[in-house]
C-alpha positions, 0 to 999 in steps of 0.5 A, a space after each residue: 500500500 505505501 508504493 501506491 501513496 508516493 504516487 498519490 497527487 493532490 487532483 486525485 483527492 476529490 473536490 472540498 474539505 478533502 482537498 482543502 486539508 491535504 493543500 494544508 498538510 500535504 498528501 502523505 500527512 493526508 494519507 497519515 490522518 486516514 489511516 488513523 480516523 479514516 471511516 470514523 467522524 471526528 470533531 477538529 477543534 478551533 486553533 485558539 482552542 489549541 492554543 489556549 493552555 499556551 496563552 493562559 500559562 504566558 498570561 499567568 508568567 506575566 501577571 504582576 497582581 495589578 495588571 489585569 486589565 493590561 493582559 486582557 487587552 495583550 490577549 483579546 481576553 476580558 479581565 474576568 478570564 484573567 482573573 480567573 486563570 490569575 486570582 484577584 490581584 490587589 489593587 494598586 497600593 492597596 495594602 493586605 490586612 496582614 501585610 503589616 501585623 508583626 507578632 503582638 508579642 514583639 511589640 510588647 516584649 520587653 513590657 506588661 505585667 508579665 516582664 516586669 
């Protein structure tokens, strides 16, 4: 059967969707694809749906916590997607609660009732 593929051309596929995807990937990549889904019907899904783990881990790498909406317009996302894939962030200057709580016991270490 591989002697009669070298001798297959693209006008010996019929007209349409065959031959739109042999043009793309060429005859012997054509005859690859039958062999493994030939005679079945197959769902081909979007290229963006192929792409997307790929944009969303390069929109996660350059997440910064304050710039969501940046991202989105980067990546025709909205920022909900982002926030999505990215956490909520903080605003700009915006100060978590805990981000300046120190342990109530340094402050008063050396004072109180019980140091004394």
């Amino acid at each position: 059967m591989d002697e009669l593929v070298k001798d297959l051309t693209l006008d010996m596929i019929s007209e349409g969707l065959y031959r739109m995807i042999a043009e793309a990937i060429g005859t012997d990549n054509f005859y690859k694809l039958a062999e493994i889904v030939g005679g079945t019907t197959i769902y081909i899904p979007k290229p963006e749906s192929l792409t997307r783990p790929v944009r969303d881990a390069r929109i996660k790498k350059e997440f910064t916590g304050y710039n969501h909406q940046e991202l989105a317009r980067k990546y025709g996302v909205t920022e909900r997607w982002v926030r999505r894939i990215c956490g909520p962030g903080q605003a700009e200057g915006q100060i978590g609660i805990f981000d300046y709580l120190e342990d109530p016991g340094d402050e008063y270490e050396d004072e109180g009732p019980c140091n004394s």
